[in-house]
C-alpha positions in Angstrom: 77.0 91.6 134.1 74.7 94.3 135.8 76.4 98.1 136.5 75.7 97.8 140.0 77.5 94.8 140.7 80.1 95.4 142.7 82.1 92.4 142.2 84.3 92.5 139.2 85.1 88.6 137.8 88.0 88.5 134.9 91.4 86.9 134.4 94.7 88.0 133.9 94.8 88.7 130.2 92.3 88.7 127.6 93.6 86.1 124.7 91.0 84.2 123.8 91.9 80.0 123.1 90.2 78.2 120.1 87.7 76.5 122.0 86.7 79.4 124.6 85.6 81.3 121.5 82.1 80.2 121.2 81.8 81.2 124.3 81.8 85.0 123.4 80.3 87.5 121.3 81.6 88.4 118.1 83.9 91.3 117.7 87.0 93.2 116.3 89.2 92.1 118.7 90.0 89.5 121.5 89.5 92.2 124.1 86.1 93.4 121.9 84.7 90.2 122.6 85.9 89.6 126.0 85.0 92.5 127.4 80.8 91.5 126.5 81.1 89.0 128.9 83.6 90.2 131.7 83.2 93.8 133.7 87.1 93.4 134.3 90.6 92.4 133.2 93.7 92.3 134.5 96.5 93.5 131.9 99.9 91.4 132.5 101.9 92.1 129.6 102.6 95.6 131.2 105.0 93.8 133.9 107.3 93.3 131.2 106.2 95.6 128.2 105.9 98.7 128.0 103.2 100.1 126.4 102.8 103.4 124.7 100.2 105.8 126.2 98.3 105.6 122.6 97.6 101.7 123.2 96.4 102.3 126.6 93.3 105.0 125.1 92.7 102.4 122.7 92.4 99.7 125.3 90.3 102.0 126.6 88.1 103.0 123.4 87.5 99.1 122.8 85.5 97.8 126.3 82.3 99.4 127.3 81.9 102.1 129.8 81.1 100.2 132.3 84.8 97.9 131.9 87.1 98.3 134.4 91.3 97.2 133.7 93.6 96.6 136.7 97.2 96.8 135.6 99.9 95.3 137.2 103.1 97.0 137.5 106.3 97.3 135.7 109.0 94.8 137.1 111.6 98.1 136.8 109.8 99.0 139.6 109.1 96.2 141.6 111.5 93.3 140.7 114.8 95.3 139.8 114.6 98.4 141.5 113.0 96.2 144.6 110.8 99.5 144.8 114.0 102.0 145.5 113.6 103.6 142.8 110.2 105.6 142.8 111.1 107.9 140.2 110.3 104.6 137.6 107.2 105.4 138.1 106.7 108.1 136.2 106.9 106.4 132.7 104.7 103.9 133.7 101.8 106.0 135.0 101.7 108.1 132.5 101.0 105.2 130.0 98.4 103.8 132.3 96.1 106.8 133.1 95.2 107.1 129.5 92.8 104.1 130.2 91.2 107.2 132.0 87.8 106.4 134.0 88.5 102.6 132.9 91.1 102.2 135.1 90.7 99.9 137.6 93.7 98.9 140.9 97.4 99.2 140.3 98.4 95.7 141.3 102.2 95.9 142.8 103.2 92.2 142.7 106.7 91.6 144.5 109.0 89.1 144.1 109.4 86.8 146.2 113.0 87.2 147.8 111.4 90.9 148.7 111.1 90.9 152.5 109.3 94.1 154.5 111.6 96.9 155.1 109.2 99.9 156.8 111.3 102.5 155.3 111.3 101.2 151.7 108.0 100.8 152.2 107.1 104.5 153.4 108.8 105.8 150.7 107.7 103.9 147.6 104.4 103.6 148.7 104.4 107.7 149.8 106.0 108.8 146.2 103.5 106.7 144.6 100.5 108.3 146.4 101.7 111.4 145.8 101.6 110.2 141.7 98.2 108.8 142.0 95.3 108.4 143.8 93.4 105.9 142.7 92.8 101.8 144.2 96.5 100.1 144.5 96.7 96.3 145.3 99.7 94.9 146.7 100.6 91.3 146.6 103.9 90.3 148.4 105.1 87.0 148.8 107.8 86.8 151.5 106.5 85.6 154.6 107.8 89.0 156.4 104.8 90.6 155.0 102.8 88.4 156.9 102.4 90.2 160.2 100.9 93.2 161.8 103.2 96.3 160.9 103.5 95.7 157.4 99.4 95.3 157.3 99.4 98.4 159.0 101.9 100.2 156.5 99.5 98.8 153.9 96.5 100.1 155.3 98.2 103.3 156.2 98.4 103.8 151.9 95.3 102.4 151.4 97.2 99.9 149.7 94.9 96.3 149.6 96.8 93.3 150.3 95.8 90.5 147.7 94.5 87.5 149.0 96.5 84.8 146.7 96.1 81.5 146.0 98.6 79.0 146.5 99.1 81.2 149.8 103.1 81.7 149.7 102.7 81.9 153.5 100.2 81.8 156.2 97.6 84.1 156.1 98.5 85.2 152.5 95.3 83.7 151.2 93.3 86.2 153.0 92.5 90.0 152.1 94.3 92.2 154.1 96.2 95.6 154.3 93.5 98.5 153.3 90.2 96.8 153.8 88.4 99.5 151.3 89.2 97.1 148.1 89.5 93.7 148.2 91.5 91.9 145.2 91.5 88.2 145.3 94.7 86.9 142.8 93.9 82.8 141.8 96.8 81.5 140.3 95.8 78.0 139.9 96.2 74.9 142.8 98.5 72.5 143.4 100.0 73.6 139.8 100.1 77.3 139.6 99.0 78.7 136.0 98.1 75.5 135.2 95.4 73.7 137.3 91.7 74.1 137.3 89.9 75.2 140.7 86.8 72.4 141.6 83.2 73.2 142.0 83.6 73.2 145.4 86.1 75.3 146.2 84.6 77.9 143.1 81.4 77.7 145.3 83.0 78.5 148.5 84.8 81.4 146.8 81.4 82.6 145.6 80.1 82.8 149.3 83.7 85.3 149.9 82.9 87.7 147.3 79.8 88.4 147.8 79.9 88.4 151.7 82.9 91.7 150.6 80.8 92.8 148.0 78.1 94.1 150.5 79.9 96.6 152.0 83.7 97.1 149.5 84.8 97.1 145.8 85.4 93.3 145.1 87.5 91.7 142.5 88.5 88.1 141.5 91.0 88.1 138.9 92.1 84.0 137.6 95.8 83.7 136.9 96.1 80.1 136.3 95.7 80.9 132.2 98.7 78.2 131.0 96.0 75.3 129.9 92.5 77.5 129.3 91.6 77.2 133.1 91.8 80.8 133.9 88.5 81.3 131.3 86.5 78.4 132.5 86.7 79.3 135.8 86.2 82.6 135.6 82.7 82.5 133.4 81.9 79.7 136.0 81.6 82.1 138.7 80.5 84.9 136.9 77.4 83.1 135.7 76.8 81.8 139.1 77.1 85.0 140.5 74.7 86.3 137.7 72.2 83.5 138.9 72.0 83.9 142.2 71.5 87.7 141.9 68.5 87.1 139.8 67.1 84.9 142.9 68.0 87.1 145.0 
């Protein structure tokens, strides 16, 4: 993919099934060969993992400069400390800036029984911007979320609100929060992880991204990785994108 395309295509993980291989340059690793063909990734094992600050550099060390990793974050955070406990975050950052200039958003994913409290909210999202600066992507899914203070507390952080497919309530499939990144989270439709996205609606998502892309950081990152759809679709729009920029 071009350097100066802004809109970063990749899935969540970088496993490689038998019959996706083909598909990819030859390398030392999985994430050696994926990253030839993607410009991004989107590391999942570190919501449950956690990974030493060495594995992060040599994440880093294996994609090429141009490779961007967003990294979701630790469910100590988000799912047992329900995000009142900001000092958890100190453990986990300091693995994930090793990835250094490769590092891409911090995705905050919430669990679902998490509704919008405003002063949780200003202080999580306060102690975490005064750990890090960089692009943060939140994706809640309790419909409290849903409405115009907490898109304001979002924006207020620069925090993105993922747009998510399924939507887990109105609106949800939508960007929103800081409109300076946009982070679009697919997780697969009616099955989640497992089902395949059509031409059509891969097509329509196309015309989103790139109508972002003029003026914002885009991503599209494909979560519905349980039966090899995640790849498909993913290289899909990629090489679409690809074509229609050489036309352009």
């Amino acid at each position: 993919m071009p350097e100066d395309v802004p809109i970063r295509v990749g899935r969540a993980g970088w496993s490689l099934r038998k019959e996706h291989k083909k598909q990819f340059p030859e390398g030392d690793s999985h994430l050696a060969r994926y990253s030839q063909r993607f410009p991004a990734v989107e590391i999942n094992t570190s919501f449950k993992q956690d990974h030493q600050a060495t594995t992060y550099a040599r994440w880093a060390d294996t994609v090429p400069v141009d490779f961007k990793f967003a990294v979701k974050m630790t469910r100590q955070v988000t799912h047992e400390a329900r995000l009142e406990e900001p000092a958890l975050l100190d453990d986990y950052l300091a693995g994930v800036t090793k990835l250094g200039d490769k590092l891409g958003p911090l995705l905050v994913q919430l669990p679902p029984s998490l509704a919008y409290d405003p002063e949780t909210v200003q202080a999580f999202f306060s102690a975490l911007r005064e750990r890090f600066d960089g692009q943060v992507a939140c994706e809640p899914r309790h419909a409290s979320w849903f409405d115009s203070q907490p898109e304001q507390s979002l924006a207020d952080f620069e925090v993105a609100r993922v747009a998510a497919d399924p939507a887990p309530a109105p609106g949800a499939d939508q960007p929103g929060g800081w409109q300076g990144l946009i982070y679009y989270r697919l997780h697969g439709s009616p099955e989640m992880y497992y089902s395949s996205y059509s031409q059509d609606d891969l097509e329509d998502l196309i015309e989103k991204l790139k109508q972002h892309a003029q003026s914002k950081p885009t991503w599209c990152i494909f979560d519905n990785t349980a039966s090899g759809a995640a790849t498909r679709n993913a290289l899909w729009v990629l090489e679409h994108l690809q074509d229609s920029n050489q036309k352009g």
